[in-house]
N, C-alpha and C positions, 0 to 999 in steps of 0.2 A: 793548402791552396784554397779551400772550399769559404775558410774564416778571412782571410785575406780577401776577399770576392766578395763577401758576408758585408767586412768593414767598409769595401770599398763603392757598395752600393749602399751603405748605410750613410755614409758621406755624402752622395752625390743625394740622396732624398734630403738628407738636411740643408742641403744648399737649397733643393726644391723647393722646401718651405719657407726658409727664409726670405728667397725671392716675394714668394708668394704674402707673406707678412708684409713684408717692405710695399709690396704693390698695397694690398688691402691692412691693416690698420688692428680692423675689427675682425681679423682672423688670430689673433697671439695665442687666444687660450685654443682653437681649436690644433694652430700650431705646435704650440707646448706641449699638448698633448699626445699626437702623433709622434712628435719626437721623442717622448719619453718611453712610449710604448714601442718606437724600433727601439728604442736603446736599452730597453730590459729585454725586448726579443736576441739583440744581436747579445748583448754581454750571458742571455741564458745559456746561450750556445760555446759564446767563446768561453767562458766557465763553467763547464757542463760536469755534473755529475749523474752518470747514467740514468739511477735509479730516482734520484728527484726530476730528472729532465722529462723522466717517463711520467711521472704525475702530475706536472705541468701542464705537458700535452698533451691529457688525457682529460686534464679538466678545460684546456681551452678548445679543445676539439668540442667537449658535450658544451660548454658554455657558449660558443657558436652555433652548432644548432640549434639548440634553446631561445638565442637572439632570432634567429631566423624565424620559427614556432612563432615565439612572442609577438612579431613582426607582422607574418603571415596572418597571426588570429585578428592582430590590429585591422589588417587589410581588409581582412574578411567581414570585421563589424564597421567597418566604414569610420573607422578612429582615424585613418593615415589617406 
């Protein structure tokens, strides 16, 4: 039930985008990108092997902090 729910909000964002492209032009690559990245998130899950799913998420878990950190320290020296 959970992958079917999975695919089926993975669908309805890619129409989001698409809208979204259609409206703005000079969004495609931020588009394409988004989309690619649910569709390796949604296919990691629907083809999951336990133990690489676990180091995945282990490295996107610290790899999101990390952007955050990176972001923050930006913030902090008046980069952003």
């Amino acid at each position: 039930m959970i992958r079917v729910v999975l695919v089926a909000a993975f669908l309805i964002y890619i129409l989001i985008i698409a809208v979204q492209v259609w409206n703005r032009p000079s969004l495609w690559l931020e588009g394409f990108l988004t989309g690619a990245a649910l569709a390796a998130a949604v296919a990691m899950y629907w083809f999951r092997d336990r133990i690489i799913l676990d180091r995945w998420e282990k490295a996107a878990l610290w790899a999101a902090v990390l952007l955050f950190l990176v972001y923050g320290l930006a913030r902090l020296g008046g980069l952003v």
